[in-house]
C-alpha positions in Angstrom: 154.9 100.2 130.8 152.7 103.0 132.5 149.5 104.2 131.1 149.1 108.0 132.2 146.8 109.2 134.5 143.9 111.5 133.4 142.8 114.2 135.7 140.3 112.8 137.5 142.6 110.0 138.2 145.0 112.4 139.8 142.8 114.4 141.9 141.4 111.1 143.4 144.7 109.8 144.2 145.3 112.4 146.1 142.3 111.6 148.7 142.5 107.9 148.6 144.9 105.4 150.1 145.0 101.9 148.9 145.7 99.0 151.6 144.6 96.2 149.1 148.0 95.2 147.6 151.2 95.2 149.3 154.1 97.3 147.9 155.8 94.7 148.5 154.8 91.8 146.5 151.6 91.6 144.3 151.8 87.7 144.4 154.0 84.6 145.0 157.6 86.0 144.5 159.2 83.9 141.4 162.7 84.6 140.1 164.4 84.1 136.6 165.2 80.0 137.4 161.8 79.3 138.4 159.3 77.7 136.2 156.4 80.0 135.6 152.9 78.8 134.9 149.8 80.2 132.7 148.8 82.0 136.0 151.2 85.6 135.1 153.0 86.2 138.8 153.6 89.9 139.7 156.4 90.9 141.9 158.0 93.7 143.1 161.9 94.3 142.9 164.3 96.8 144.3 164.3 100.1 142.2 166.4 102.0 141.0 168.9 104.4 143.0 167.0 107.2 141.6 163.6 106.2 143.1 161.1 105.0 141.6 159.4 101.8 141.3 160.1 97.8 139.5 158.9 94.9 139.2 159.1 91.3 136.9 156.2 89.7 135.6 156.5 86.2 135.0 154.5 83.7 132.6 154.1 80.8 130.2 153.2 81.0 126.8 151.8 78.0 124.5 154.5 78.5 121.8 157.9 77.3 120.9 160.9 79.6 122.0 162.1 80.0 118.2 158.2 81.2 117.4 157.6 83.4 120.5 160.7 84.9 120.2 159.7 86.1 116.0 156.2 87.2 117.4 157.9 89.5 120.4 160.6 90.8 117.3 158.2 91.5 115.0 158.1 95.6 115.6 156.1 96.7 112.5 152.7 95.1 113.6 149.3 95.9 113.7 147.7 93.6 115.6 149.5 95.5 119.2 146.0 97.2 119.1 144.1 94.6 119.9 145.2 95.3 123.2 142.4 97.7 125.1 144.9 99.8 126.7 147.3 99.9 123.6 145.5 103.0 121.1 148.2 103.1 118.7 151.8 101.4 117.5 153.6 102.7 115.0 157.1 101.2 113.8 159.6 104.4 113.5 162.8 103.2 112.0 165.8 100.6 112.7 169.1 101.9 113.9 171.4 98.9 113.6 170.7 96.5 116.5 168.1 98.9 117.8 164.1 99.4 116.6 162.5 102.5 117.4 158.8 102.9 118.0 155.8 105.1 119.4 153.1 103.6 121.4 149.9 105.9 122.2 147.3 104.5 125.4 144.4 104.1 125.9 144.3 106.4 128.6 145.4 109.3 126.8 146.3 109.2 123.5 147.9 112.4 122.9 150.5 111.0 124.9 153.3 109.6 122.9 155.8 107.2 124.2 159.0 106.5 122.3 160.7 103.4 123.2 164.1 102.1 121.8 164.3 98.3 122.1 167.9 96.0 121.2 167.3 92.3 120.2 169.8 90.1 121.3 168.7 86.5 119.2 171.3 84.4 120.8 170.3 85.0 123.9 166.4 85.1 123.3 166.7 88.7 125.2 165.2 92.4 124.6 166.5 95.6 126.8 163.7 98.4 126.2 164.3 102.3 126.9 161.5 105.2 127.2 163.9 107.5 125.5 161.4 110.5 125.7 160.0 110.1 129.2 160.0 113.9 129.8 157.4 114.4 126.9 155.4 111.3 127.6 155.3 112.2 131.9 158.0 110.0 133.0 161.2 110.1 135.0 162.9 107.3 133.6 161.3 103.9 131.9 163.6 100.4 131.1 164.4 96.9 131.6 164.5 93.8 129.7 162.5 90.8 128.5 164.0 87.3 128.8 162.6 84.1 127.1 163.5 80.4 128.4 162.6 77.3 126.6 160.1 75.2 128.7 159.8 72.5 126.7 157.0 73.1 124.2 156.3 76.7 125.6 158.5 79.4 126.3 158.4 81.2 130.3 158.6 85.1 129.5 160.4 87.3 132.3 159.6 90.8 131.9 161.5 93.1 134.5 160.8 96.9 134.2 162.1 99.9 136.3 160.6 103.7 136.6 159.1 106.5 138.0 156.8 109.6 137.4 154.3 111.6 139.7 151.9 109.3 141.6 154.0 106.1 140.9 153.4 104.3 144.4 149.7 105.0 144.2 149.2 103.2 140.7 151.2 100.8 141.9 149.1 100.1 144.4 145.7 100.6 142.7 144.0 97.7 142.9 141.3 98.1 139.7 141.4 98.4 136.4 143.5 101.1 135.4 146.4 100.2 138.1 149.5 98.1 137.5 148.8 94.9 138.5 145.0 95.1 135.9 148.0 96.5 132.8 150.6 94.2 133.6 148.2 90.9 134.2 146.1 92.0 131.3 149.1 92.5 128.7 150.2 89.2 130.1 146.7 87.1 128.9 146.8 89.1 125.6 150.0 88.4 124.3 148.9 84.3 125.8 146.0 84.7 123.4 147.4 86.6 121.0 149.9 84.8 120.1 148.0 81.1 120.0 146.4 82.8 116.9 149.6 83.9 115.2 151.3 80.7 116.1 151.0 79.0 112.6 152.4 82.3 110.6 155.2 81.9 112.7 156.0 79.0 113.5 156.2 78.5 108.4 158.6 81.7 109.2 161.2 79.4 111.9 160.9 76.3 109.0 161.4 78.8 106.1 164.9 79.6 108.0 
């Protein structure tokens, strides 16, 4: 996910030119077989035929598949906001297999950004969907998480495709604020976050 650009941000992008990070690859390219480590990897995919921009973040988390995979379902939280660049989360409604929510960000918080999300528990998969990416400055938003058991931890792929105004710049950006400072910061979050809430869930997988 994208955190929108203020105006400042825009007007600079438009006199700056970043040769810090490749567009290719942000760092050592790892696919869906590979083992990942604590270390989240970054890299760049093929995007969409529309345009655009993806990538799939890779990494390890200290937690049992069966207890990651309650903490990444559990939709009607509050602790998403202990993320700095997450200002608000707010659980909307289920519609069978899917779960609606808003997230607002840090960035600007009047911003609203609707996502749909289907669980698939079998396969220790989510798909996510910006379903209202013209009101929240987006061409398109989607992908998928996938979980794999690595023995006492799980490895967490998390492939994403989209686009909106100024896409290869903030993919690019190499501070905070830019893709690779979001995407490896939600990464060492949800590592930390979820050490603490490993006990709560791990009673809820022996409760089962």
């Amino acid at each position: 996910m994208r955190l929108p650009f203020n105006l400042f941000f825009l007007v600079f992008c438009l006199f700056y030119t970043v040769s810090a990070v490749s567009s290719q690859q942000i760092s050592p390219s790892i696919n869906d077989e590979t083992q990942a480590t604590e270390t989240p990897n970054i890299t760049m995919l093929k995007p969409d035929a529309r345009g655009g921009k993806a990538y799939r973040l890779t990494y390890l988390v200290s937690a049992p598949i069966d207890v990651f995979w309650l903490f990444k379902t559990d939709f009607d939280n509050d602790f998403l906001i202990t993320n700095k660049y997450i200002h608000s989360h707010v659980f909307i409604k289920k519609e069978g297999p899917a779960v609606i929510t808003e997230n607002t960000y840090s960035d600007n918080p009047k911003r609203v950004f609707r996502w749909r999300t289907l669980a698939f528990p079998k396969k220790h998969r989510l798909t996510f969907e910006l379903i209202n990416p013209k009101e929240s400055g987006q061409t398109f938003h989607y992908g998928y998480i996938q979980l794999k058991a690595s023995g006492s931890n799980t490895q967490v792929t998390q492939v994403a495709y989209f686009d909106f105004w100024g896409v290869s710049f903030w993919v690019k950006y190499p501070w905070q604020g830019g893709m690779e400072d979001f995407l490896m910061n939600t990464a060492r979050w949800e590592q930390q976050t979820v050490l603490k809430r490993r006990l709560h869930y791990s009673d809820r997988v022996r409760k089962k």
